[in-house]
C-alpha positions in Angstrom: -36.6 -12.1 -28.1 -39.0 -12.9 -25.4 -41.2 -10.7 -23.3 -39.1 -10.6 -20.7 -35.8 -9.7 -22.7 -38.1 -7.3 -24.1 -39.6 -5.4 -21.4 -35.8 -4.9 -19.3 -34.2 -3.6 -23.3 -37.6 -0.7 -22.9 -37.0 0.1 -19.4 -33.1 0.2 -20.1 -34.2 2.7 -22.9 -35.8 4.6 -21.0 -33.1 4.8 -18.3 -30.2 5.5 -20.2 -32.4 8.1 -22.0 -33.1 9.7 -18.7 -29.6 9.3 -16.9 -28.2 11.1 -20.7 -30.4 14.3 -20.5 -29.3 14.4 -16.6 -26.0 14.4 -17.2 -25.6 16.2 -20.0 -27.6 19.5 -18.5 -27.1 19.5 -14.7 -23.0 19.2 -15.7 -23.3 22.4 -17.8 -24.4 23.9 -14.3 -21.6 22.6 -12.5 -18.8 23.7 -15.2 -20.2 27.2 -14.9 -20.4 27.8 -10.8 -16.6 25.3 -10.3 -15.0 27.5 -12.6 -16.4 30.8 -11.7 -15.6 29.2 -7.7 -12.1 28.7 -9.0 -11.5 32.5 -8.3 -12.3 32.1 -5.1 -9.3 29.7 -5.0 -7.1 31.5 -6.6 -7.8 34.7 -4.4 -7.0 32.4 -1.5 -3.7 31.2 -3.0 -2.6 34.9 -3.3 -3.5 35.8 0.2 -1.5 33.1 1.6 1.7 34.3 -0.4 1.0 37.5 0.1 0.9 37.4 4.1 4.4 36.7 4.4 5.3 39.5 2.5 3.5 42.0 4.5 4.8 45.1 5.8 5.3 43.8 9.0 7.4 40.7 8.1 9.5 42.9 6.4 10.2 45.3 8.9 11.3 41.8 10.4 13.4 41.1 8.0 15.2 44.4 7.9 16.0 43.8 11.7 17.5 40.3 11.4 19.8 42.0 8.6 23.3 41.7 9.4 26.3 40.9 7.8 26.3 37.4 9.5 23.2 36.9 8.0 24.6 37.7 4.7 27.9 35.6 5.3 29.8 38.7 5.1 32.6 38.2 7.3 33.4 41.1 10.2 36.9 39.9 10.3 37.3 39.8 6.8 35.7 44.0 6.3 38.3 44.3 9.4 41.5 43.0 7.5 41.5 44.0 3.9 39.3 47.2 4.4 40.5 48.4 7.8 36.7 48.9 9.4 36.5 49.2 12.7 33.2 47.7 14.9 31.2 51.1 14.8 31.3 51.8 10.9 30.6 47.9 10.0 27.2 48.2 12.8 26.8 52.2 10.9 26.8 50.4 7.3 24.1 47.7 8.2 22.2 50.8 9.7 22.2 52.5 6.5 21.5 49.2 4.3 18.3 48.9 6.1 16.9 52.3 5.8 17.9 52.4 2.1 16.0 49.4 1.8 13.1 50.5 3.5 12.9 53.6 2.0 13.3 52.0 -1.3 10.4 52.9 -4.2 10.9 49.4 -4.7 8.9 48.2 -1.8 5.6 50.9 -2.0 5.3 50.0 -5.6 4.9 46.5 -5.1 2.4 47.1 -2.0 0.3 49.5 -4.2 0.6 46.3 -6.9 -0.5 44.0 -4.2 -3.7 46.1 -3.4 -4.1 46.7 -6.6 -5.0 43.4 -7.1 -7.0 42.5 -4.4 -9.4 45.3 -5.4 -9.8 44.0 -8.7 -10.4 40.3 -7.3 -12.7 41.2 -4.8 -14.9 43.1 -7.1 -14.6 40.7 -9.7 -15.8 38.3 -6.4 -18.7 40.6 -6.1 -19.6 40.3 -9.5 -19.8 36.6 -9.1 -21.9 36.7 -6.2 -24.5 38.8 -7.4 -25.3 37.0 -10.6 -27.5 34.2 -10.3 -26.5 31.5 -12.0 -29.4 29.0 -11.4 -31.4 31.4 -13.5 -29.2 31.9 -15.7 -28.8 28.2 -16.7 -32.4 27.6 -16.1 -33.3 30.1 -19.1 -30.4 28.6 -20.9 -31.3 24.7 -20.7 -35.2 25.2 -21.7 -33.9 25.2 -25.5 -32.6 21.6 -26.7 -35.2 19.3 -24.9 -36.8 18.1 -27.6 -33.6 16.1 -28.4 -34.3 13.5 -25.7 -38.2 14.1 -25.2 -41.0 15.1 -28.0 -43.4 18.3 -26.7 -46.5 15.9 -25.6 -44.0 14.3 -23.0 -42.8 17.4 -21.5 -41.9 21.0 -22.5 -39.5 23.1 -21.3 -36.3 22.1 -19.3 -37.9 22.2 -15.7 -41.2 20.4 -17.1 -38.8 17.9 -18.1 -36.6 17.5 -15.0 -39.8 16.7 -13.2 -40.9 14.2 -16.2 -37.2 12.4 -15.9 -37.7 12.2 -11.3 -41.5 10.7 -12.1 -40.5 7.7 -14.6 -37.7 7.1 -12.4 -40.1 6.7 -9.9 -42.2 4.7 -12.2 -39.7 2.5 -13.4 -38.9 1.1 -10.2 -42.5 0.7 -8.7 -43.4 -2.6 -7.6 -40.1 -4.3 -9.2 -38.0 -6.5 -7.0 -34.9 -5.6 -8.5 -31.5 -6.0 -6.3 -30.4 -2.8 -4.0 -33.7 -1.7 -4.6 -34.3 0.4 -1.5 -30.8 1.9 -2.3 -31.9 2.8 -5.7 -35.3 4.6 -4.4 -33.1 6.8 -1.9 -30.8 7.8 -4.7 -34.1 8.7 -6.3 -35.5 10.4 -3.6 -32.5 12.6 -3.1 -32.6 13.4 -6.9 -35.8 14.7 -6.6 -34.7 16.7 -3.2 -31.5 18.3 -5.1 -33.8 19.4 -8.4 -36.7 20.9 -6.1 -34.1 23.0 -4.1 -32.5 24.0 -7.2 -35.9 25.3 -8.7 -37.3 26.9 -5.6 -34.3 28.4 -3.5 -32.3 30.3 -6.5 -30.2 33.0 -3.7 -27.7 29.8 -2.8 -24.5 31.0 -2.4 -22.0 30.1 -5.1 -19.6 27.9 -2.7 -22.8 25.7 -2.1 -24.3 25.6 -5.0 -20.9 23.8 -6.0 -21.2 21.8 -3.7 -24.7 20.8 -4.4 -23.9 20.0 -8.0 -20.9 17.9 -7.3 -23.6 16.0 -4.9 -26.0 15.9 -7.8 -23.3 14.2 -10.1 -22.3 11.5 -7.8 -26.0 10.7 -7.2 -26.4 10.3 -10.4 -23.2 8.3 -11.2 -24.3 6.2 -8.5 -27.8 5.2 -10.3 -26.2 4.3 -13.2 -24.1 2.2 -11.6 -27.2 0.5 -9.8 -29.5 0.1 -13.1 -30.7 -3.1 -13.5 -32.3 -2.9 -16.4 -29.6 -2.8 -18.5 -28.6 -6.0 -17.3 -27.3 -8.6 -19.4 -28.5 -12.7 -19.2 -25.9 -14.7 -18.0 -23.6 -16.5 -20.5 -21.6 -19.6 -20.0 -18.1 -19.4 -21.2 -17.6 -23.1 -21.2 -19.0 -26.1 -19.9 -18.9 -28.2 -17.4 -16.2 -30.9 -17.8 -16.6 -34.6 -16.8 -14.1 -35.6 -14.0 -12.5 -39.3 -13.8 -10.4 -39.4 -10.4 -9.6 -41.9 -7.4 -11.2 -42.6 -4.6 -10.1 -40.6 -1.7 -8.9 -37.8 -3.8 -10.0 -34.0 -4.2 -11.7 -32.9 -7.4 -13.7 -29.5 -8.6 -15.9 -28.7 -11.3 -15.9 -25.2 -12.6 -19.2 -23.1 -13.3 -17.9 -20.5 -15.4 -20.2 -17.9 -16.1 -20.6 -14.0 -17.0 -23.3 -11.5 -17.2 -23.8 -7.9 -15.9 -24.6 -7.8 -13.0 -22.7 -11.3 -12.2 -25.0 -13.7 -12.1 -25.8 -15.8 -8.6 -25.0 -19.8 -8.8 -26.6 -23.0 -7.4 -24.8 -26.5 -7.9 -27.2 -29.4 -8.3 -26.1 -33.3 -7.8 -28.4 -36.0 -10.0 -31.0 -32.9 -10.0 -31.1 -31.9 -6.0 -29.6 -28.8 -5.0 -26.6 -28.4 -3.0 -26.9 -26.3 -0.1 -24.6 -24.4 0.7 -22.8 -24.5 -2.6 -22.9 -20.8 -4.3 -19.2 -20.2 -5.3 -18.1 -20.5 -8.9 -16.1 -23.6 -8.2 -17.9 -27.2 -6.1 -14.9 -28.8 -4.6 -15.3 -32.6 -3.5 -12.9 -33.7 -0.7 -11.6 -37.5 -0.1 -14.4 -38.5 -3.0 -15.4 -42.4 -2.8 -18.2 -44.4 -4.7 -21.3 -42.4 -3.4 -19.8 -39.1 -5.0 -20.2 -40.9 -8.4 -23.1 -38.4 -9.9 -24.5 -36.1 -12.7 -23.9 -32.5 -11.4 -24.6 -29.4 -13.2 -24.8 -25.6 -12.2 -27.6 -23.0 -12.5 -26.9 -19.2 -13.2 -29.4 -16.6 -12.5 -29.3 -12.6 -12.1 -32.0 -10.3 -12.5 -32.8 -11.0 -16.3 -32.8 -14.3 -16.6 -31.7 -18.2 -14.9 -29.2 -20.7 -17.4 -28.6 -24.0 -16.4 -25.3 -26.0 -17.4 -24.8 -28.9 -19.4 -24.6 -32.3 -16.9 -21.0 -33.3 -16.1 -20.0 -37.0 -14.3 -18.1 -37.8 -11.3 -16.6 -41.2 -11.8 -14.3 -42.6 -9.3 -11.4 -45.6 -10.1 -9.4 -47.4 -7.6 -8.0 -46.4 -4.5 -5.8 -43.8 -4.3 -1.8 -44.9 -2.4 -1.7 -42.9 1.0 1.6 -41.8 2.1 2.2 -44.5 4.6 1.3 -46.6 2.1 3.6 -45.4 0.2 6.4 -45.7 2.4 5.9 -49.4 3.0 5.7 -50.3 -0.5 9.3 -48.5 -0.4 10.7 -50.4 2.4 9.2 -53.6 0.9 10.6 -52.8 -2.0 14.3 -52.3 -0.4 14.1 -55.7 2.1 13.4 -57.7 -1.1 16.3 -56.0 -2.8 18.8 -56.6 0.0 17.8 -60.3 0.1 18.3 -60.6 -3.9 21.3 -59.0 -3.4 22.6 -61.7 -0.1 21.4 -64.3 -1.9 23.1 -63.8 -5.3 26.5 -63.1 -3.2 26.0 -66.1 -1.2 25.7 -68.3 -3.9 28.7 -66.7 -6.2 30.9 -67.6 -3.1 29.7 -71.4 -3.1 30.2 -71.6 -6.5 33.9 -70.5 -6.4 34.4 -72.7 -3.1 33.1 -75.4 -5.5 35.6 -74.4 -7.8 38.6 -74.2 -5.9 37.9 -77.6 -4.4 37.7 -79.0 -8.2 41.1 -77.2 -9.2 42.9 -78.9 -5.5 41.4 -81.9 -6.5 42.4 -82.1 -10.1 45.9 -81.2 -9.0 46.5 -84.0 -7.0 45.1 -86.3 -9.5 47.7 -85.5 -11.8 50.1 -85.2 -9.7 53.0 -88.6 -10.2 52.8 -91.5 -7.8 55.1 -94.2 -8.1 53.3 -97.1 -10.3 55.6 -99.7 -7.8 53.9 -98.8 -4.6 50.0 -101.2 -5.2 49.0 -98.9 -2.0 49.3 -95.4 -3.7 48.0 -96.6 -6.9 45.2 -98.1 -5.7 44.5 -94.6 -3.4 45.5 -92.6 -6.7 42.7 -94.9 -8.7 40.4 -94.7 -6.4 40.5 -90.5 -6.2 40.6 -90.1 -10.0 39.6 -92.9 -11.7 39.0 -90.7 -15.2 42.4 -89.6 -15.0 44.2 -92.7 -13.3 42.5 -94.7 -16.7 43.6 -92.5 -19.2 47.6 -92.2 -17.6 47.5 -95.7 -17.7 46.1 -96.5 -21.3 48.5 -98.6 -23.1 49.8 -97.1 -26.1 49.4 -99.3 -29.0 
């Protein structure tokens, strides 16, 4: 391992070693306030149900009761138990006023204050313990488990030790989102000193503070550098064989934490401009012919690529192109085509002719008449020999 490697695997050490003890003791504070705060949730859920059963609504209630309301029907009490108007208006009267005088409804007001009385004393309670000193005694056992006594002793000696090596850590490094990471510091260091000094914070806002204090801390981790990882390649660069005019790309692919940056280079000069993943070549020709490799780099270390060739063949067929060679190709078919026809018909003029002529050759003449035979000779001389060959 080189120094390098080794230097970022101490400082990531040292981090993680910090962000653990963090963690692990300002979460224990948080636990206990959120879940004592809970109550002050749960208080307020009961309030809101209980406010529409207060006296009040009910006496509401009571005076929207009606036998309408209760889909009792006045014509139906009228027909089968022979009420008249006044006694159905005198037997809503009395339903309300047995309802209001009910036991029912003072028992479960005297159950309703009952319990607010209990929850807000059990909210006083709350209020007057301090928790911050309580934790504080709590946490000053168990420190030795991430720091020996000569580094710090005692959990608020230690809090301070963890805010000054973070400090440390980052001095003088030129680390990405560096200024970010000395604000998260900063505001670490803001939360702890509060914490330690102003111990009468209510129990809503020290919630609040300690939920702050968690994502700050989240955050850093997120941001740690130091626990970076070199960049890898996953495979290399592949040689590309393509034809002029077309569109190629050569891959860079790469991995490390955090992603690593990229350069391409072409016969050893950078590309500017070229920072993405993937170099894409458009309409390539003869001077895109090259070596080109990639170089990887985050904030533990730079990897160069293995070399990979362009090499361009031919000339790629444009569309136009392509659609003459398809026209051509049709004209010289057509013409085949007329040309093959034209001659099958001479040859079966030629034919026809042949068949007429040979007709009339053997066709009888009378041998008397010199004129004819001489005609008939002349015509078919093949023929007019062997009708006349003597038979022997």
């Amino acid at each position: 391992m080189n120094i390098g490697k080794r230097f970022m695997l101490k400082k990531c050490t040292e981090i993680q070693n910090i962000e653990k003890f963090m963690q692990t003791y300002f979460s224990l504070l948080y636990t206990l306030t959120n879940d004592s705060n809970n109550i002050y949730n749960v208080k307020q859920e009961f309030e809101d149900d209980m406010s529409s059963m207060e006296e009040s609504n009910i006496n509401n209630i009571m005076e929207d009761l009606s036998f309408e309301n209760l889909d009792v029907s006045r014509d139906h009490a009228r027909a089968d138990y022979n009420l008249t108007d006044e006694e159905i208006n005198l037997a809503e009267e009395q339903s309300r006023n047995e309802i209001l005088n009910s036991s029912i409804l003072s028992d479960f007001n005297a159950i309703v204050n009952i319990s607010r009385n209990n929850t807000d004393a059990e909210l006083n309670n709350i209020e007057s313990f301090n928790f911050i000193s309580y934790w504080l005694a709590s946490m000053d056992n168990g420190t030795d488990e991430y720091f020996p006594p000569d580094i710090c002793w005692g959990f608020k000696d230690c809090v301070l030790h963890c805010l000054s090596s973070l400090y440390n850590l980052f001095a003088e490094e030129q680390v990405p989102d560096l200024d970010m990471i000395q604000n998260i510091i900063m505001s670490l260091d803001d939360i702890a000193t509060n914490l330690f000094l102003n111990q009468n914070i209510t129990l809503k806002e020290l919630v609040s503070v300690m939920e702050n204090f968690n994502f700050t801390v989240t955050d850093l981790m997120k941001l740690n550098p130091f626990c970076s990882t070199a960049p890898v390649f996953r495979h290399d660069v592949r040689n590309i064989t393509a034809v002029n005019g077309s569109k190629v790309s050569f891959s860079c692919d790469a991995v490390g934490d955090p992603q690593p940056d990229v350069w391409w280079f072409k016969d050893g000069k950078i590309i500017a401009g070229e920072d993405k993943a993937y170099l894409e070549i458009s309409n390539i020709g003869p001077e895109d012919e090259a070596a080109y490799h990639c170089v990887v780099g985050n904030v533990v270390a730079n990897l160069s690529s293995n070399e990979a060739w362009l090499t361009v063949v031919g000339n790629i067929v444009s569309d136009s192109d392509k659609s003459n060679g398809t026209e051509n190709y049709l004209r010289n078919v057509l013409i085949g085509l007329a040309a093959t026809v034209f001659i099958g018909f001479g040859i079966a003029v030629l034919y026809i002719i042949q068949r007429k002529n040979r007709h009339n050759c053997i066709t009888p003449v009378d041998t008397k008449d010199d004129d004819k035979m001489a005609a008939k000779s002349s015509e078919c001389p093949d023929i007019f020999e062997l009708q006349n060959k003597p038979n022997y």
